[in-house]
C-alpha positions as semicolon CSV with decimal commas, in nm:
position;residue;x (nm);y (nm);z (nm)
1;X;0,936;-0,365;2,769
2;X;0,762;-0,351;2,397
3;X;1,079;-0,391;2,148
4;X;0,969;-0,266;1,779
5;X;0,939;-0,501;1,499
6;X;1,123;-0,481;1,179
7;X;0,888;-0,582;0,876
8;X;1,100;-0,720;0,570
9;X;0,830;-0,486;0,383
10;X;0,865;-0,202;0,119
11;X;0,535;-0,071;0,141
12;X;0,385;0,185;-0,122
13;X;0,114;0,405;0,025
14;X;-0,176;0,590;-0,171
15;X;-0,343;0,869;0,000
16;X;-0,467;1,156;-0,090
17;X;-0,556;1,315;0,273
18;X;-0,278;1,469;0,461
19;X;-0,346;1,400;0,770
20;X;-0,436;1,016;0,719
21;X;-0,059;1,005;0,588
22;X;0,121;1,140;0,909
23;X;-0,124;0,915;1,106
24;X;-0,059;0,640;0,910
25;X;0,334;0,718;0,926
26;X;0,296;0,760;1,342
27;X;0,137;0,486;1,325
28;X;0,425;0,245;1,205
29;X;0,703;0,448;1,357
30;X;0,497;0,344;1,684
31;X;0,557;-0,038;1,689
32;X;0,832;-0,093;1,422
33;X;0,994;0,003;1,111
34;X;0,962;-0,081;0,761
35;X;1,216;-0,122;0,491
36;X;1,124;0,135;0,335
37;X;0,801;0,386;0,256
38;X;0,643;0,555;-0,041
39;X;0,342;0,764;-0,033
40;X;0,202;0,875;-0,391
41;X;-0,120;1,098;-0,362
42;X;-0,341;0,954;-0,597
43;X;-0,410;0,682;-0,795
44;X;-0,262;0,809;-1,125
45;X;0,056;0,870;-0,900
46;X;0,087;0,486;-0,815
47;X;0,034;0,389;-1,151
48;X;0,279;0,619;-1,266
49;X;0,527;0,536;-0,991
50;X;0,528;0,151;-1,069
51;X;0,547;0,207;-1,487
52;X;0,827;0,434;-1,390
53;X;0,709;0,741;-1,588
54;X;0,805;1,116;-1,466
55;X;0,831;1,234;-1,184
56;X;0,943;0,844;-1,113
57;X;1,097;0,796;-1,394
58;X;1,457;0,763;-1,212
59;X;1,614;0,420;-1,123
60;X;1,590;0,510;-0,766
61;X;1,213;0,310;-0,743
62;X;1,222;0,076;-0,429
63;X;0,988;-0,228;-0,585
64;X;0,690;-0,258;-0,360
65;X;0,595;-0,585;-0,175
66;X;0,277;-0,412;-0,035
67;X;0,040;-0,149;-0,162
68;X;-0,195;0,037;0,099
69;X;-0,503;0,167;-0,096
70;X;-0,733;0,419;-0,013
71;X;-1,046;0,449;-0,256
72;X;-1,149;0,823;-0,301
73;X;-0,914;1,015;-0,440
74;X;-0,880;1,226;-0,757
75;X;-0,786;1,196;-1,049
76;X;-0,804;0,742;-1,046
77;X;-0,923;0,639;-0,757
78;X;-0,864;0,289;-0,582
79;X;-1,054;0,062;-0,764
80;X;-0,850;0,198;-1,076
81;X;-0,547;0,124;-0,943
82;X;-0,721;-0,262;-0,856
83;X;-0,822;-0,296;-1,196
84;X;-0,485;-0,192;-1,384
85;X;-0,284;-0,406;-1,146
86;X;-0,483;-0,692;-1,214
87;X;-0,393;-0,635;-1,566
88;X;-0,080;-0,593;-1,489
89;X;0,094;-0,927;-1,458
90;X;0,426;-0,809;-1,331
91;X;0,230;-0,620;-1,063
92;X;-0,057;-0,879;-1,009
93;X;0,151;-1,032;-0,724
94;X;0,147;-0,739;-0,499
95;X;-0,101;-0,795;-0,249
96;X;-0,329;-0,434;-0,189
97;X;-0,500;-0,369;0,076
98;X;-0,805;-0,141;0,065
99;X;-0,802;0,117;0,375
100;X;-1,081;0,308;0,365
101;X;-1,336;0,518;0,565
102;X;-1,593;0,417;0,329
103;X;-1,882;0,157;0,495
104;X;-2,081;0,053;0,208
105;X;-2,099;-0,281;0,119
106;X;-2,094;-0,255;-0,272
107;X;-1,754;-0,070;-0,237
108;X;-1,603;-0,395;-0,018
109;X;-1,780;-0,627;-0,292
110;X;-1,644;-0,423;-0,567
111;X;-1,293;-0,410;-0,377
112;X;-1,242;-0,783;-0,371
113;X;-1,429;-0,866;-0,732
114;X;-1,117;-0,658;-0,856
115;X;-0,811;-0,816;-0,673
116;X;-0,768;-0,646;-0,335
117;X;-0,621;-0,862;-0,124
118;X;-0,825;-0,738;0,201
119;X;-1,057;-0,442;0,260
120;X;-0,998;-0,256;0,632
121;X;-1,172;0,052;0,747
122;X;-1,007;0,375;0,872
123;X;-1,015;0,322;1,277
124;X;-1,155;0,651;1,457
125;X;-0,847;0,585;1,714
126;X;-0,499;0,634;1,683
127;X;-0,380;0,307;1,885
128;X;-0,693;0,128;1,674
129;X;-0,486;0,195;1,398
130;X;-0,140;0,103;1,550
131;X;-0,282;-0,222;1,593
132;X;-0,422;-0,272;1,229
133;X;-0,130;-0,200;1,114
134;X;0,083;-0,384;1,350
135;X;-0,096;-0,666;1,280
136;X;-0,167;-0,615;0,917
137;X;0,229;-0,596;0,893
138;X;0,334;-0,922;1,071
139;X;0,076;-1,072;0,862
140;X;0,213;-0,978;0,518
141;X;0,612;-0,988;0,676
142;X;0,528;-1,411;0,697
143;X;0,443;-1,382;0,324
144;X;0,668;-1,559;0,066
145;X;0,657;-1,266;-0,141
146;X;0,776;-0,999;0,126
147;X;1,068;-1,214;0,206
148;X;1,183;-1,349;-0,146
149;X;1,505;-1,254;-0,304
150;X;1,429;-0,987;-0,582
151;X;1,575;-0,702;-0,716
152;X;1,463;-0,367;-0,460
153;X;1,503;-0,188;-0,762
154;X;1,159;-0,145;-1,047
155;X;1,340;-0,169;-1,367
156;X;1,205;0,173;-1,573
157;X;0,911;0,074;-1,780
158;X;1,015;0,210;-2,176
């Protein structure tokens, strides 16, 4: 009998396609559970959800240990978001992980010159992704960072 894992992750998802987010959230509800999940819908959406500026603007943030990336979407689009976390120092730390359908190799190039801590391509199958993720998880869960004591909390960014 397959028990499901806990990850010791708080995972902050950026997608902008629909139904890549419910497969993505079957996906984990399939072999385990997170601590917890955000999904923004665009670049500009993480950026403003880690700076803390409206709609996030609350002290409710959960500080990510994990950012999923994909890299077209409007309005910034994932190698953006690489380039302002890199510049970033209190967000450097967070490893991102570029998830994309996109095959071209001056995109994974351009991915890594800029920080991403691995590029992955969108599986065609359901339990293809299950198991990227599953293993993608247990991977990062063994990370100093997902397990270190720290405040859950982003502090609001004035």
């Amino acid at each position: 009998m397959y028990r499901k894992k806990q990850w010791p992750l708080d995972v902050l998802l950026v997608e902008d396609e629909p139904s890549d987010v419910e497969l993505f959230t079957l996906a984990v509800a399939e072999r385990g559970q997170l601590k917890s999940l955000t999904i923004v819908h665009d670049g500009q959406e993480a950026m403003d959800y880690l700076n803390g500026r409206p709609p996030w603007d609350k002290d409710i943030r959960i500080a990510p240990n994990g950012i999923i990336l994909d890299l077209n979407m409007p309005r910034r689009d994932g190698f953006e978001v690489l380039r302002w976390l890199k510049k970033h120092p209190e967000f450097a730390p967070i490893p991102a992980i570029i998830v994309s359908s996109s095959p071209l190799q001056q995109d994974v190039r351009r991915a890594y010159e800029l920080g991403a801590s691995a590029f992955l391509t969108k599986p065609h199958q359901f339990q293809d992704l299950v198991q990227l993720l599953d293993a993608t998880f247990t991977l990062w869960g063994m990370n100093p960072l997902a397990t270190m004591p720290r405040s859950r909390q982003l502090r609001r960014n004035r």
